[in-house]
Jmol script that loads the backbone (N, CA, C; Angstrom):
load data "model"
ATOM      1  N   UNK A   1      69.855 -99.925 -83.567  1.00  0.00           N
ATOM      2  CA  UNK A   1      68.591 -99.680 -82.918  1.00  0.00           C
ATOM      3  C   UNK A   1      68.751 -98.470 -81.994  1.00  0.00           C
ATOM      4  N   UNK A   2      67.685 -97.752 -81.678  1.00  0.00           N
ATOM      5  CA  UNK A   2      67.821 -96.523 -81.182  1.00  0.00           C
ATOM      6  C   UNK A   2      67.276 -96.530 -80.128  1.00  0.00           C
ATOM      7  N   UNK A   3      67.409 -95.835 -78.694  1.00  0.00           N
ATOM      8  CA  UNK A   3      67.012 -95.719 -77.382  1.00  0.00           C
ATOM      9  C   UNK A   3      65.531 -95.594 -77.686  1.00  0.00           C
ATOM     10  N   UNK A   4      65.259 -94.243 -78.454  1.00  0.00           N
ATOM     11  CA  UNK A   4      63.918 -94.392 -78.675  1.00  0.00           C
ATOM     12  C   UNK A   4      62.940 -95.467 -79.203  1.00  0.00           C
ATOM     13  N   UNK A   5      63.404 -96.227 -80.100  1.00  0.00           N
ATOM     14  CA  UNK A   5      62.417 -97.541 -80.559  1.00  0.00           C
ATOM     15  C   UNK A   5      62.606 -98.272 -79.455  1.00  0.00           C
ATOM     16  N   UNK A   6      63.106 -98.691 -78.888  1.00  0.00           N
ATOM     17  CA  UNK A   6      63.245 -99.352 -77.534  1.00  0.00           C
ATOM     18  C   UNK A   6      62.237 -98.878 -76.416  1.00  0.00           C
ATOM     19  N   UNK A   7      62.248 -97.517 -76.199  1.00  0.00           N
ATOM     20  CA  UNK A   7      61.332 -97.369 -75.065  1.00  0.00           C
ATOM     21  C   UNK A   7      60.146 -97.861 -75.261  1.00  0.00           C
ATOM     22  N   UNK A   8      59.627 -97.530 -76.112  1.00  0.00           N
ATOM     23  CA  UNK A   8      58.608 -98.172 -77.148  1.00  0.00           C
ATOM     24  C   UNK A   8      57.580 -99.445 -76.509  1.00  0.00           C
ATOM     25  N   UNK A   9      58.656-100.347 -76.997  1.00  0.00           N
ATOM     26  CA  UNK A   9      58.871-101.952 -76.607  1.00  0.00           C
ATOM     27  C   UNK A   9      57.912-102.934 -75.466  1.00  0.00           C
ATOM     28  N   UNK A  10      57.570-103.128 -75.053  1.00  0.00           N
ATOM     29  CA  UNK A  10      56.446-103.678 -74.332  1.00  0.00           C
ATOM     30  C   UNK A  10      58.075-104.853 -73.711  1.00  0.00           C
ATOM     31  N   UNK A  11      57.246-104.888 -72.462  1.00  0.00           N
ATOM     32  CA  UNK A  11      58.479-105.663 -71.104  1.00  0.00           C
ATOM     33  C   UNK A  11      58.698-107.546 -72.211  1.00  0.00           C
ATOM     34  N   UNK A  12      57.622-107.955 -72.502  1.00  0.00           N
ATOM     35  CA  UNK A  12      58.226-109.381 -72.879  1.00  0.00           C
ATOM     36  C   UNK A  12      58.966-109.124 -74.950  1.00  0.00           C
ATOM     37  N   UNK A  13      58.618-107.807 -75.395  1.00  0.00           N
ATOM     38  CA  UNK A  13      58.939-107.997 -76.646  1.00  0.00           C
ATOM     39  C   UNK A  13      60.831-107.431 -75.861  1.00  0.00           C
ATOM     40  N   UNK A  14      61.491-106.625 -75.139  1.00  0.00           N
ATOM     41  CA  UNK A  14      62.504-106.484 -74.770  1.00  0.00           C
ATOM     42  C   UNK A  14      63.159-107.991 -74.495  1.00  0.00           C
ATOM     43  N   UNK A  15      62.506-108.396 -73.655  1.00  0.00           N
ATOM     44  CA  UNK A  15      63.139-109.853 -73.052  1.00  0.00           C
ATOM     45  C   UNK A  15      63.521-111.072 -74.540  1.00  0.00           C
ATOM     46  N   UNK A  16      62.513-111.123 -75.460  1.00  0.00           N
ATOM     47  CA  UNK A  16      62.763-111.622 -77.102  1.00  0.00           C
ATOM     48  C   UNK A  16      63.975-110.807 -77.542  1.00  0.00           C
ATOM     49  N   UNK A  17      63.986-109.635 -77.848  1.00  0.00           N
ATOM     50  CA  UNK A  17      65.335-108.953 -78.086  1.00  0.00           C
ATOM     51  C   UNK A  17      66.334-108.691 -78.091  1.00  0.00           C
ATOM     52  N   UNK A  18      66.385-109.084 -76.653  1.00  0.00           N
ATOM     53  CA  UNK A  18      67.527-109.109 -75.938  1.00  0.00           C
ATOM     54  C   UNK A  18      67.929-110.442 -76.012  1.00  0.00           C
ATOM     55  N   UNK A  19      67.368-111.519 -76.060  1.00  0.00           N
ATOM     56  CA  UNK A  19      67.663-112.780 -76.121  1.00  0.00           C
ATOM     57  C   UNK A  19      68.403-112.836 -77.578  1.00  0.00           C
ATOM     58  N   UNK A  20      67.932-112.624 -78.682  1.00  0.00           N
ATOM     59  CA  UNK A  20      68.091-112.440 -80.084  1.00  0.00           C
ATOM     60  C   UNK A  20      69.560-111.810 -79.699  1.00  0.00           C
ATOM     61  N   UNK A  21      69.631-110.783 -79.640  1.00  0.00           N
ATOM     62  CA  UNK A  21      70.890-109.883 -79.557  1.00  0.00           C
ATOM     63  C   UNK A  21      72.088-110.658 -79.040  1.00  0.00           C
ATOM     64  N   UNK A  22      71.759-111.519 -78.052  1.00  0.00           N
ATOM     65  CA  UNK A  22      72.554-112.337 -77.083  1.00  0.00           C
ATOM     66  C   UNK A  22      73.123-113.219 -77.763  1.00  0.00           C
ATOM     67  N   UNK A  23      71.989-114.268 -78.603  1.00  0.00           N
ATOM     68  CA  UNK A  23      72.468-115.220 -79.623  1.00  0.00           C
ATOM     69  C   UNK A  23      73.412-114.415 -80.573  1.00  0.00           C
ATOM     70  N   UNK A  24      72.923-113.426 -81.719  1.00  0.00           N
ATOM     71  CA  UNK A  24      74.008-112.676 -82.275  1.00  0.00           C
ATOM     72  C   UNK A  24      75.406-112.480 -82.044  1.00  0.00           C
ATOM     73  N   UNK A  25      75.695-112.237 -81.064  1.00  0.00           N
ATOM     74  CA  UNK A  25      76.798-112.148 -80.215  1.00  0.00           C
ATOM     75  C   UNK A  25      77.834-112.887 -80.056  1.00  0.00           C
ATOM     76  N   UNK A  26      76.806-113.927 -79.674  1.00  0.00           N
ATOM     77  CA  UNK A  26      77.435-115.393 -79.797  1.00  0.00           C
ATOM     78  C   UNK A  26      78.388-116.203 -80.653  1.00  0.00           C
ATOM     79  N   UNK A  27      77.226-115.779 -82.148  1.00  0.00           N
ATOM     80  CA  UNK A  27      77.752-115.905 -83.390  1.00  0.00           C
ATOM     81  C   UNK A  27      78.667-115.425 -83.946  1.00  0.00           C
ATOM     82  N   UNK A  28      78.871-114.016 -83.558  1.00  0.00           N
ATOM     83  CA  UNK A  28      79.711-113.050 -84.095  1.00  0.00           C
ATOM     84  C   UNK A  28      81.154-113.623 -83.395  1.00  0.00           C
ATOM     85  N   UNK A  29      80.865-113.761 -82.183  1.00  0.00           N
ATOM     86  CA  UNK A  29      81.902-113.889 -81.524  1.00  0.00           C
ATOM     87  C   UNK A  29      82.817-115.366 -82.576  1.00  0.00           C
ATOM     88  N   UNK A  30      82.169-116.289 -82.168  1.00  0.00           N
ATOM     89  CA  UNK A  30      82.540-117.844 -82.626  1.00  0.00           C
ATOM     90  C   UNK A  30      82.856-117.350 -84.209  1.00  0.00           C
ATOM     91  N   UNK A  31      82.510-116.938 -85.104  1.00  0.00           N
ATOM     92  CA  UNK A  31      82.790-115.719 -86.512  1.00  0.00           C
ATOM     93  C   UNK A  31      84.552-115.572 -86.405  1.00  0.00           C
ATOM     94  N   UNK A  32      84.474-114.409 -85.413  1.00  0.00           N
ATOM     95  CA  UNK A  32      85.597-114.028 -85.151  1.00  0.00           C
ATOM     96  C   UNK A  32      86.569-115.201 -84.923  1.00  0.00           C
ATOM     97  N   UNK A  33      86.348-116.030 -83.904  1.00  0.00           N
ATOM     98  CA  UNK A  33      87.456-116.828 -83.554  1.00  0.00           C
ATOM     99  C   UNK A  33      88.021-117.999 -84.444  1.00  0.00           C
ATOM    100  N   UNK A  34      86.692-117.862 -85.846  1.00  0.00           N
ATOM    101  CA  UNK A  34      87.306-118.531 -86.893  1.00  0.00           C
ATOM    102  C   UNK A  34      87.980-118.120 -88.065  1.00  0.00           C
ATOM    103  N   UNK A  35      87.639-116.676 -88.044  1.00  0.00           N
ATOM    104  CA  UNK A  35      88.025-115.868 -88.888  1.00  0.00           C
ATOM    105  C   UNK A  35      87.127-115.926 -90.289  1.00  0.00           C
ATOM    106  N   UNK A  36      85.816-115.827 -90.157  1.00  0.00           N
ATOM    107  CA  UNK A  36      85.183-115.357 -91.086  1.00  0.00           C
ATOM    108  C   UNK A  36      84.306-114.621 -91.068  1.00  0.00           C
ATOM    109  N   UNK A  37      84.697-113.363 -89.615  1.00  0.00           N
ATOM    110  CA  UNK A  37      83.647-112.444 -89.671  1.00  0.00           C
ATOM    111  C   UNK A  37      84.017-111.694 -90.739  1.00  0.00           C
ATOM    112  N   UNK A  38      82.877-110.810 -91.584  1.00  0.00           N
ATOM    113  CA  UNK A  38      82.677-110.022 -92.600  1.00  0.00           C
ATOM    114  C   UNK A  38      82.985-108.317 -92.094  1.00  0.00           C
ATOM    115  N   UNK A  39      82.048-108.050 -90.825  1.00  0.00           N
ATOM    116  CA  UNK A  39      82.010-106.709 -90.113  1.00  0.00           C
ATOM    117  C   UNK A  39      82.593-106.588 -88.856  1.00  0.00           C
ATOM    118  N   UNK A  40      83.416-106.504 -88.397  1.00  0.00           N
ATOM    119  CA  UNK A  40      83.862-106.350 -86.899  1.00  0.00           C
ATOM    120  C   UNK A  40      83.419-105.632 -86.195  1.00  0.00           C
ATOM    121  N   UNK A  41      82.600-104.394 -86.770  1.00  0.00           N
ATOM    122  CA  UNK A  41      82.131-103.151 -85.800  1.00  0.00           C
ATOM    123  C   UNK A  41      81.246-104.082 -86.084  1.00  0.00           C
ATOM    124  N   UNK A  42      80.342-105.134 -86.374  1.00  0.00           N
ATOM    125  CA  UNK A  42      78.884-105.424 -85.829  1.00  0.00           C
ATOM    126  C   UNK A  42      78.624-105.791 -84.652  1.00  0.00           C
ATOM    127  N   UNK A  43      80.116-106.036 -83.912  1.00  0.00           N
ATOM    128  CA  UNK A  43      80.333-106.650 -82.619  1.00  0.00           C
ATOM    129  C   UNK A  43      80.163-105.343 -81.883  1.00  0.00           C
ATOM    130  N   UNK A  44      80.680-104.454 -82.245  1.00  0.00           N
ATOM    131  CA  UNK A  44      80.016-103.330 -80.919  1.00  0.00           C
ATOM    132  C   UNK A  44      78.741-103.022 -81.121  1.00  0.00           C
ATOM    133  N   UNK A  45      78.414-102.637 -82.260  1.00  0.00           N
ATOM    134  CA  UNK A  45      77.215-102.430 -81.934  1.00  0.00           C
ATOM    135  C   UNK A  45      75.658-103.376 -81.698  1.00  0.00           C
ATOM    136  N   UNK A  46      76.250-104.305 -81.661  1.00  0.00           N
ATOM    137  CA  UNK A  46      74.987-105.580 -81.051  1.00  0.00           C
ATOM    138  C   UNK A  46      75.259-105.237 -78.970  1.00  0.00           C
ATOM    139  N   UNK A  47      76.591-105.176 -78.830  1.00  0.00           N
ATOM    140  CA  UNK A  47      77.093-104.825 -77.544  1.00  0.00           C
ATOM    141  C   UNK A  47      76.392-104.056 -76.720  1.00  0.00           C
ATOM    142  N   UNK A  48      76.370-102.586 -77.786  1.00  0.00           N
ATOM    143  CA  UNK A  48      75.686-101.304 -77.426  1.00  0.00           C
ATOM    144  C   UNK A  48      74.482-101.615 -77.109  1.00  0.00           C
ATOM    145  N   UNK A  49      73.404-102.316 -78.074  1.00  0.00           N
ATOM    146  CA  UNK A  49      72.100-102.410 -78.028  1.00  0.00           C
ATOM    147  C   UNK A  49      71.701-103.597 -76.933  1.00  0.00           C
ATOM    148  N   UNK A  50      72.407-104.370 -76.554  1.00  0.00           N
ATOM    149  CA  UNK A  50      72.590-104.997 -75.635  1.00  0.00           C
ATOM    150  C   UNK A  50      72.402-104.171 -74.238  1.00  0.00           C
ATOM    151  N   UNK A  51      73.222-103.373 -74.259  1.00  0.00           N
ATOM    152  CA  UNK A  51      73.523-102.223 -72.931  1.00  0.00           C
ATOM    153  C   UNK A  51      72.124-101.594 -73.017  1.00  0.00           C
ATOM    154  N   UNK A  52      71.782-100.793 -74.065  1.00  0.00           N
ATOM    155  CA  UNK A  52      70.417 -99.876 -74.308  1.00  0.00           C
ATOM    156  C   UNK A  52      68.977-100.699 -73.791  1.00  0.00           C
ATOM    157  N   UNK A  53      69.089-102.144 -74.088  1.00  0.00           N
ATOM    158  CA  UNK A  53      67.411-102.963 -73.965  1.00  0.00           C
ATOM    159  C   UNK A  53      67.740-102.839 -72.355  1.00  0.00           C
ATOM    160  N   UNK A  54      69.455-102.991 -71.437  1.00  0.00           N
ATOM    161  CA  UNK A  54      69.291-103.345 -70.152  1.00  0.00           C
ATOM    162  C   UNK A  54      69.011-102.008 -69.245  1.00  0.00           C
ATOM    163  N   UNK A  55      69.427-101.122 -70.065  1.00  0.00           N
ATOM    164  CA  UNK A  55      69.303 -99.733 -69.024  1.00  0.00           C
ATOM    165  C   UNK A  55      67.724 -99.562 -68.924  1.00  0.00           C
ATOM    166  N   UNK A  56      67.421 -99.611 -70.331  1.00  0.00           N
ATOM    167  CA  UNK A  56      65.485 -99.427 -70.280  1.00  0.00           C
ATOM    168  C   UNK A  56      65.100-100.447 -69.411  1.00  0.00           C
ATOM    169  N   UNK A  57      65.825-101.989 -69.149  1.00  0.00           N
ATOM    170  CA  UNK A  57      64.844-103.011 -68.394  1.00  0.00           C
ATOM    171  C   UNK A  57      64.975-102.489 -67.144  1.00  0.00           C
ATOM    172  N   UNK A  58      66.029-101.734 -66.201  1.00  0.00           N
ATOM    173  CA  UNK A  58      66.404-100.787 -65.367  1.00  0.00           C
ATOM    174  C   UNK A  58      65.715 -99.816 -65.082  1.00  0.00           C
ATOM    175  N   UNK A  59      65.866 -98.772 -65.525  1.00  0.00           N
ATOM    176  CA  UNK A  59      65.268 -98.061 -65.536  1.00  0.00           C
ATOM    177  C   UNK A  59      63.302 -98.043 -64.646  1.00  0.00           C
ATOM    178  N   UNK A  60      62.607 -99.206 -65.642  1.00  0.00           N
ATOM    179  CA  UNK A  60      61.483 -99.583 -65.449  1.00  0.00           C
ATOM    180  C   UNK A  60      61.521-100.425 -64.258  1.00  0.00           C
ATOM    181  N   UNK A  61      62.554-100.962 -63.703  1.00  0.00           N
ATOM    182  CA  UNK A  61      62.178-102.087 -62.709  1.00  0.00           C
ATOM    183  C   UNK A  61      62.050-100.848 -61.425  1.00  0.00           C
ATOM    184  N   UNK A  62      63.246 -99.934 -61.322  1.00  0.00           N
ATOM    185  CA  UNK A  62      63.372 -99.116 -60.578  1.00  0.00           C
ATOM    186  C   UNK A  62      61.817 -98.426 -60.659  1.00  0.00           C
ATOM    187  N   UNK A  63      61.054 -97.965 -61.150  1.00  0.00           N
ATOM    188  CA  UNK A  63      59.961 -97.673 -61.056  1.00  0.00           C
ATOM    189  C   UNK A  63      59.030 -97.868 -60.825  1.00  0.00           C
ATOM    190  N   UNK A  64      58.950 -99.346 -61.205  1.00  0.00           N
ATOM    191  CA  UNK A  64      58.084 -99.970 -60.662  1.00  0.00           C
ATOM    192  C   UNK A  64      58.185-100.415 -59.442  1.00  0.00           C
ATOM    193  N   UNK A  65      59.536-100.073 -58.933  1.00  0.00           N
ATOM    194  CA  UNK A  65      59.387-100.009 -56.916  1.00  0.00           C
ATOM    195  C   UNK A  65      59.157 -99.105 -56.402  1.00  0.00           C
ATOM    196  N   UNK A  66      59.078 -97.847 -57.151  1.00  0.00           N
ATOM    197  CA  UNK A  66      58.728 -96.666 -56.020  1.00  0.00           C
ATOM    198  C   UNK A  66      57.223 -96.676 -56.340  1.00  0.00           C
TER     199      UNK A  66
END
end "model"
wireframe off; spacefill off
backbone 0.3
color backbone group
């Protein structure tokens, strides 16, 4: 997912997303520790997009205080 489709995003479709992403994670992780993940880089990059939905939720909160 890309910074740009993200900005996009309306404040409660981020908060769904990010939740989603979170569960993923989860999975991947528990995957790993059984040894039947398929992709290992899917783990960074759910990570990344993880980081990307929080900087945009950032970003906007900060703005909405000044």
């Amino acid at each position: 997912m890309k910074a740009s489709e993200i900005k996009f995003m309306t404040d409660p479709e981020l908060d769904t997303k990010l939740a989603e992403l979170k569960q993923e994670l989860f999975n991947l992780r528990f995957q790993l520790a059984v040894n039947q993940l398929d992709n290992p880089t899917r783990i960074k990059a759910v990570k990344k997009d993880i980081a990307r939905i929080k900087t945009i939720q950032r970003e906007r909160q900060l703005t909405a205080e000044n």
